[in-house]
LUMPA-346915 format. One record per residue (C-alpha): residue number from 1; residue in three letters; z, y, x. Coordinates in Angstrom, 3 decimals, padded with zeros to 6 digits, m for minus. Example, Ala and Ser with C-alpha at 12.3 -4.5 7.8 and 13.67 -1.06 7.14 Angstrom:
<rs>
[1, 'ala', [007.800, m004.500, 012.300]];
[2, 'ser', [007.140, m001.060, 013.670]];
</rs>
This chain:
<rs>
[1, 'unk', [m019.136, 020.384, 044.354]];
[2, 'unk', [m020.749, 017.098, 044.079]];
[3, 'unk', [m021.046, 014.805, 047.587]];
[4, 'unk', [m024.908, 013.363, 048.425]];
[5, 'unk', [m024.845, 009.674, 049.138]];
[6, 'unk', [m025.260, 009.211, 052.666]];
[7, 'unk', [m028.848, 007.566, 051.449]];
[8, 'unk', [m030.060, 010.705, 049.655]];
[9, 'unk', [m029.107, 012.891, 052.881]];
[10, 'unk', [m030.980, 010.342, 055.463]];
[11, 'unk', [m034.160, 010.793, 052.608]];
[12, 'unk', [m033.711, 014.896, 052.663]];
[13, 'unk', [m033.185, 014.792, 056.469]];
[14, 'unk', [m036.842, 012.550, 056.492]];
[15, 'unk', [m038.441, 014.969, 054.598]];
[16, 'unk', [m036.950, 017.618, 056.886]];
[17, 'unk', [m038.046, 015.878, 059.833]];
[18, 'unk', [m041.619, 015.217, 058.819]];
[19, 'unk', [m042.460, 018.820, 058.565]];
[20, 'unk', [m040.596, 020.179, 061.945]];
[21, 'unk', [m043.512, 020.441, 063.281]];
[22, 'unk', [m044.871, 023.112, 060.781]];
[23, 'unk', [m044.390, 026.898, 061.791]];
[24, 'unk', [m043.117, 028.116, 058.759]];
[25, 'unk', [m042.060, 024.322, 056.897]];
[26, 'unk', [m039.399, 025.704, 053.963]];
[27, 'unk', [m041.651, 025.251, 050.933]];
[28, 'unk', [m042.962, 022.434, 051.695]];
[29, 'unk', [m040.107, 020.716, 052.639]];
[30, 'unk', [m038.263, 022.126, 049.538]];
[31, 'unk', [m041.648, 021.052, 047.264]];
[32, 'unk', [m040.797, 017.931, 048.602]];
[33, 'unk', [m037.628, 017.723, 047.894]];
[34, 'unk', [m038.691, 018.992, 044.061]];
[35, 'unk', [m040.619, 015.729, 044.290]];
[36, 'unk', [m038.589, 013.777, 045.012]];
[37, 'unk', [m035.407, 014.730, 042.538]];
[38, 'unk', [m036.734, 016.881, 040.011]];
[39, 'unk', [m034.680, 019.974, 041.309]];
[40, 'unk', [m032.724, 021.181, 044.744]];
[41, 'unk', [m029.324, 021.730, 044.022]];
[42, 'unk', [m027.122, 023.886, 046.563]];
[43, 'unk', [m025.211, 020.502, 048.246]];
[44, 'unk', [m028.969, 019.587, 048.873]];
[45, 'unk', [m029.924, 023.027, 050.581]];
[46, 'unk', [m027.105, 022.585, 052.558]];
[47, 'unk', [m028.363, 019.822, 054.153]];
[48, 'unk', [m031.777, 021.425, 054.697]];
[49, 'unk', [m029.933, 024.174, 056.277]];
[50, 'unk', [m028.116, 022.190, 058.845]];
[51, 'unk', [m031.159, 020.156, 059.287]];
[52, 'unk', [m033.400, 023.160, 059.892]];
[53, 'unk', [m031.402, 026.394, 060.702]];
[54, 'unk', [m032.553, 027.850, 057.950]];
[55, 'unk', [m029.437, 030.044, 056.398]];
[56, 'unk', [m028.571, 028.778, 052.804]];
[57, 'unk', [m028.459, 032.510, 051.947]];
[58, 'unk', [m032.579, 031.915, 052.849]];
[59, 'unk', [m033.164, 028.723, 051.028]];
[60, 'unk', [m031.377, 029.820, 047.690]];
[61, 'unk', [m033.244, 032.749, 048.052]];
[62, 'unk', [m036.509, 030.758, 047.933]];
[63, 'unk', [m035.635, 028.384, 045.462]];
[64, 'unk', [m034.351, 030.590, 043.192]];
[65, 'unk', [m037.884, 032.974, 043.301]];
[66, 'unk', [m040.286, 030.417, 042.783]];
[67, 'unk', [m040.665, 029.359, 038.991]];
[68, 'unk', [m041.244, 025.844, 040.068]];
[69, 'unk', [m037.995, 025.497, 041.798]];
[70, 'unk', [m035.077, 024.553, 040.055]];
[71, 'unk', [m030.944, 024.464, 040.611]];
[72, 'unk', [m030.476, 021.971, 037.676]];
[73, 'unk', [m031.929, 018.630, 037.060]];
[74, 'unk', [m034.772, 018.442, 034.328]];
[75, 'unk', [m035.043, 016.365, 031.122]];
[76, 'unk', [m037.579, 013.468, 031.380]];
[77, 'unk', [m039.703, 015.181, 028.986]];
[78, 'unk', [m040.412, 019.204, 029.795]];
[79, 'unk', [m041.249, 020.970, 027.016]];
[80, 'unk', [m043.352, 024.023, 027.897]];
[81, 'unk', [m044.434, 026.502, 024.808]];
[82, 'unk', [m046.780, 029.357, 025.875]];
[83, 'unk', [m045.298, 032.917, 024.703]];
[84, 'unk', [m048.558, 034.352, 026.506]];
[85, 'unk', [m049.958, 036.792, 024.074]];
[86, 'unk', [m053.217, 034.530, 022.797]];
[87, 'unk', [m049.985, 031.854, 021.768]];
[88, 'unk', [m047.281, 034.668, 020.579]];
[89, 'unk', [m050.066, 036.299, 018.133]];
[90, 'unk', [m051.065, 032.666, 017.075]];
[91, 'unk', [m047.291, 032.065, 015.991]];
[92, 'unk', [m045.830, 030.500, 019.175]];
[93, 'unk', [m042.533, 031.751, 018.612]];
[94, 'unk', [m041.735, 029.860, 015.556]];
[95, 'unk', [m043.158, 026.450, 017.606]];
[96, 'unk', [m040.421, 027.616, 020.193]];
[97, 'unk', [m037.938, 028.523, 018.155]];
[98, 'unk', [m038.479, 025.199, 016.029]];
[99, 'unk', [m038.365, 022.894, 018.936]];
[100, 'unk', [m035.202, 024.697, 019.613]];
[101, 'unk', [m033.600, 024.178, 016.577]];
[102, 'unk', [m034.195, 020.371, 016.332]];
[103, 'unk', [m033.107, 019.176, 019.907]];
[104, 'unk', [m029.723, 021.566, 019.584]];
[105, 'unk', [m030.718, 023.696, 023.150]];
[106, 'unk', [m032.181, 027.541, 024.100]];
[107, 'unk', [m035.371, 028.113, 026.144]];
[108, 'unk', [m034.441, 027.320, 029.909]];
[109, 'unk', [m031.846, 024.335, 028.405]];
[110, 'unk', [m031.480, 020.473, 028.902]];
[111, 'unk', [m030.320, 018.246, 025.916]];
[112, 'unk', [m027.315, 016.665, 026.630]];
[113, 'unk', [m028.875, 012.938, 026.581]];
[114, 'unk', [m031.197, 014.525, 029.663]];
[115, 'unk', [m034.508, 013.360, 027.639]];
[116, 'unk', [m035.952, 017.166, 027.222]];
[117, 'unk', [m035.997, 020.072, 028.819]];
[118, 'unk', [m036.865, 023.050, 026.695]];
[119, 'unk', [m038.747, 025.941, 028.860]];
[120, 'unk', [m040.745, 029.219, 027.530]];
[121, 'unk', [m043.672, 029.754, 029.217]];
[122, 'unk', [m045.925, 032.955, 029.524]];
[123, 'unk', [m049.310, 031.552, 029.701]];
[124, 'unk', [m050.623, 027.666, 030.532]];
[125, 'unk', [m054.120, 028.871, 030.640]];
[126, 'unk', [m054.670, 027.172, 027.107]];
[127, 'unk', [m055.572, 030.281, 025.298]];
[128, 'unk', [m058.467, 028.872, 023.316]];
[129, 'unk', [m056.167, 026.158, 022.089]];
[130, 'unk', [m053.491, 028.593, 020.912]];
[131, 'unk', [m051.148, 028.212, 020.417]];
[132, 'unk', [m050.191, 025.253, 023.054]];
[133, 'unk', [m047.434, 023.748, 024.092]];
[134, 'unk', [m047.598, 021.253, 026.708]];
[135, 'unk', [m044.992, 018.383, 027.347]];
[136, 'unk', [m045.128, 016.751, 031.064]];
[137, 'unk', [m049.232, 018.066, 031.896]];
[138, 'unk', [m050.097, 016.797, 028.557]];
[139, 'unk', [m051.505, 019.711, 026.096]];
[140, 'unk', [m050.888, 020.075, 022.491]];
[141, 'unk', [m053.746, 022.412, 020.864]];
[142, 'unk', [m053.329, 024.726, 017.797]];
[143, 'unk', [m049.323, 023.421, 017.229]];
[144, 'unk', [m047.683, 023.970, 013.778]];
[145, 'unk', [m044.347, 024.363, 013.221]];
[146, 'unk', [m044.699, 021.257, 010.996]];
[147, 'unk', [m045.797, 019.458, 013.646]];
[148, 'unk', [m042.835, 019.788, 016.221]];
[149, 'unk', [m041.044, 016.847, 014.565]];
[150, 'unk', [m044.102, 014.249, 014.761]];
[151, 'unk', [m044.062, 015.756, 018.584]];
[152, 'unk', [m040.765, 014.956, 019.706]];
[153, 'unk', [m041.094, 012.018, 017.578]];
[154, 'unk', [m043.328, 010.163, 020.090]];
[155, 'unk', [m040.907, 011.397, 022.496]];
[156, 'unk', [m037.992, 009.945, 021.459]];
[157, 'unk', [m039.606, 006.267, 021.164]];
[158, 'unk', [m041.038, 006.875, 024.564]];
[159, 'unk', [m037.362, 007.487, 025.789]];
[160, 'unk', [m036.118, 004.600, 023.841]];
[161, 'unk', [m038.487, 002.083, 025.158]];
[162, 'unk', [m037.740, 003.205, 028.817]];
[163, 'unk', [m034.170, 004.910, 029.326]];
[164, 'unk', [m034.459, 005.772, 033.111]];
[165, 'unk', [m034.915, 009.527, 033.763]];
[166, 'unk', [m035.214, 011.954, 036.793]];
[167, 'unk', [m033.790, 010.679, 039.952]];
[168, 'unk', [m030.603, 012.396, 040.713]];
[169, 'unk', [m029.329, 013.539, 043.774]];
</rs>
């Protein structure tokens, strides 16, 4: 098990502290958290426990049924593809699959180099622009298999140009 700095467990303890005051402050304080590293490892709801005396038994629990929680750190570029049905008839399992095939990782996976995540999603409420696959908020429309190199093309430079990632914990 990994051992916070003493820095990162004065910030989690801040952002503990801030919400006290709430009656029922766990997902905010965990959204927070999310924020702040990109995901809420269990050395992290530890603290958060101790801080709050909320069980870890409680806080795992909660992280672990929200979707847009996470145990493991993130790539710098998410990579959602839409299996929703308007995508999946439009041919959004050969996008995933094809995304999958080129950066080496499953659905749910990190590459190695941390620059993507790879995550299969079951609707983004792009359904006229199917099928869609969105990377970071940003929307592609109408994807091609074809086109999933060009995509991670710009990606790559981006990461190039600017090698910092997700703050760890």
């Amino acid at each position: 098990m990994a051992q916070l700095s003493k820095t990162a467990v004065e910030k989690i303890e801040g952002i503990c502290d801030r919400h006290a005051a709430e009656p029922t402050p766990l997902i905010v304080i965990l959204s927070d958290i999310q924020k702040e590293y990109g995901y809420i490892p269990l050395e992290v709801q530890e603290v958060v426990s101790r801080k709050t005396g909320i069980s870890v038994a409680e806080i795992y629990g909660v992280v672990t049924f929200y979707s847009f929680f996470t145990l493991e750190p993130s790539g710098k570029y998410v990579i959602g593809c839409c299996l929703g049905t308007a995508c999946y008839v439009k041919g959004s399992q050969k996008i995933i699959d094809q995304f999958s095939e080129i950066l080496g990782i499953k659905p749910g996976e990190t590459t190695q180099d941390g620059l993507f995540t790879l995550d299969a999603l079951r609707c983004i409420g792009a359904c006229a622009a199917a099928p869609a696959v969105s990377i970071n908020g940003k929307i592609y429309a109408r994807v091609k298999p074809s086109e999933v190199p060009n995509i991670l093309a710009e990606y790559w430079k981006m990461g190039e140009n600017a090698k910092e990632g997700t703050a760890h914990v």
